[in-house]
C-alpha positions, -999 to 999 in steps of 0.1 A, spaced: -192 14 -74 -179 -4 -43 -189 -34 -24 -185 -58 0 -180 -93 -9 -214 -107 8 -191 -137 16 -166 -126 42 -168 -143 71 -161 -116 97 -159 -137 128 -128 -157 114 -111 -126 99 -115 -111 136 -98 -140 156 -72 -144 132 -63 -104 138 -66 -106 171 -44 -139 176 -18 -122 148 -23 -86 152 -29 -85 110 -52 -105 89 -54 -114 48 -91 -105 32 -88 -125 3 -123 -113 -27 -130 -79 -5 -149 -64 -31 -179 -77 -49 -182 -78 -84 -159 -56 -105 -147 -30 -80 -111 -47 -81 -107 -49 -120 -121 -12 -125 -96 1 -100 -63 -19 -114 -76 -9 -152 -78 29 -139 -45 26 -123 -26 8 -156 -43 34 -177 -26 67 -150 1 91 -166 6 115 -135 22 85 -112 52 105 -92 82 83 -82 87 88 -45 122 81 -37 134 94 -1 176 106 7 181 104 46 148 123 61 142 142 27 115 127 7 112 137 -32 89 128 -59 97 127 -96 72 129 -123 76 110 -154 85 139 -178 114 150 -152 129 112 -150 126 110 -187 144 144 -187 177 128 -171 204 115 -186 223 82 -181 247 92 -158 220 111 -135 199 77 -137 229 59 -127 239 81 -102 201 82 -83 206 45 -84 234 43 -69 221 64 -39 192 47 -32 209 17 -34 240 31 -6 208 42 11 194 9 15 227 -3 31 221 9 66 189 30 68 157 36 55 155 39 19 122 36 -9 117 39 -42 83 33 -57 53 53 -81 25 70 -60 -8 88 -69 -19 104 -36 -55 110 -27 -66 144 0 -73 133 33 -100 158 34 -144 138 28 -152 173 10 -123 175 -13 -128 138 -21 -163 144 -24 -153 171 -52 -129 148 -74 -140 125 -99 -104 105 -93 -116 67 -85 -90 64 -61 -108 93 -43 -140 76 -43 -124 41 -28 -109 64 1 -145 75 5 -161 43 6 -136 23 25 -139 55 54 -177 48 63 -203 28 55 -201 -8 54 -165 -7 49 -155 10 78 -180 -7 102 -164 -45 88 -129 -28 95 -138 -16 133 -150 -50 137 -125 -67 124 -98 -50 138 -114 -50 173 -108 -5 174 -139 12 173 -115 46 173 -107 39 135 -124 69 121 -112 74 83 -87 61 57 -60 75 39 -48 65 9 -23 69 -20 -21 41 -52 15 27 -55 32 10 -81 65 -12 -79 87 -10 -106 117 -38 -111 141 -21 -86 113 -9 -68 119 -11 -29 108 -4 8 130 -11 37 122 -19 72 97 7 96 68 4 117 46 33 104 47 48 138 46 85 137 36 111 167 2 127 159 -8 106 127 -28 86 151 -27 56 126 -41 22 144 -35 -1 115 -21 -2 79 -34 -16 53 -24 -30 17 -47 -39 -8 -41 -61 -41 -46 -47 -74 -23 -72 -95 -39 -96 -112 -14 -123 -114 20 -125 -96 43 -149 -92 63 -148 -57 100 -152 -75 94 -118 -88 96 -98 -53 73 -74 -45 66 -95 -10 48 -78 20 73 -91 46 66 -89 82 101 -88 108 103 -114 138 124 -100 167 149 -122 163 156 -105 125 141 -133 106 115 -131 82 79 -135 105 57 -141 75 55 -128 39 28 -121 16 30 -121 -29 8 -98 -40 -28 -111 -45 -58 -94 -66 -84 -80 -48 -69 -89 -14 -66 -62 17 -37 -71 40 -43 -50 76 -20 -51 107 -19 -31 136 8 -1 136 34 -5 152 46 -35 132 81 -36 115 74 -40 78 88 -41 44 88 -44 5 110 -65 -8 126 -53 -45 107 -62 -77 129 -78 -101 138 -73 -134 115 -104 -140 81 -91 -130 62 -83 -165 42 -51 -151 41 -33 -120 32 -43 -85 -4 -20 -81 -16 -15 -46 -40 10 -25 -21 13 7 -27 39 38 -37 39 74 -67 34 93 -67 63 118 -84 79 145 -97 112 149 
């Protein structure tokens, strides 16, 4: 179901990581790989909003949030928001896919079978070279969708024993304009704004862990969700 783009040209991908320590793959897949994955997505009913309070993490299903009332809506707002203020706060959708080959082997989810195909194979071999590590051995994964007021604060995915060597983001929206939020921002040390990428179709950002990161808020603006595979590459 999955392909390369025959196109890529590896060697410029692999200087541009190694002078930046993260790289833009712009038409990864070949053919319709990209638009089956964002129609599956759009078409999903069991998305989970993931919303954390302090080192607690939760997730929501649909039917539960459609559950609450106004004040309880207003009143998880108004947390995450106070949240936001001085720490590290999110708020997005997720659909999360086993780490485990064999138990990905025995779904027939689609986002199972991209975490499959992007953990060997040609994939994983253009990814190794690419990134310059040779250790990266698999690929997590979980879909995520970006609602207006949708959010991730600063972090730099760096976490003892996940062994993670780089991150990566990949597109699923087929048009975005940048006004609307939902930027991939990257943190210079001197608390500017290092670079920042608008969500592209078909496009698999990767950078090297640690890296401070974030996701600026979709605005009310934005006509549909900000879709997106992300995860890490990591070693055994």
């Amino acid at each position: 179901m999955f392909r390369l783009n025959p196109a890529l040209d590896r060697a410029a991908l692999k200087t541009a990581y190694a002078r930046d320590r993260r790289v833009r793959i712009t038409d990864m897949l070949a053919e319709e790989g990209a638009a089956t994955l964002h129609a599956a997505l759009r078409g999903r009913q069991d998305w989970r909003q993931i919303v954390n309070s302090g080192g607690k993490v939760f997730d929501l299903d649909r039917a539960t949030r459609a559950s609450m009332s106004d004040e309880q809506r207003d009143a998880l707002d108004q947390a995450v928001f106070a949240g936001a203020r001085d720490g590290f706060q999110h708020r997005y959708e997720a659909i999360r896919v086993p780490d485990g080959e064999e138990e990905r082997k025995g779904s027939s989810d689609i986002l199972a079978s991209f975490a499959s195909w992007l953990s060997g194979g040609e994939a994983r071999d253009m990814l190794r070279d690419v990134t310059g590590e040779d250790r990266i051995a698999f690929a997590d994964a979980q879909a995520t969708a970006y609602a207006p007021g949708d959010f991730l604060t600063g972090h730099d995915d760096a976490v003892g024993g996940k062994k993670r060597l780089a991150a990566y983001v990949f597109g699923l929206t087929p048009s975005w304009r940048i006004e609307w939020g939902g930027l991939l921002l990257f943190h210079g040390s001197d608390g500017d704004v290092d670079a920042g990428l608008a969500p592209r179709f078909n496009t698999l950002n990767v950078f090297a862990v640690p890296q401070t990161h974030s996701v600026s808020m979709v605005t009310r603006a934005a006509p549909s969700r900000r879709y997106s595979i992300t995860g890490w590459l990591r070693a055994r």
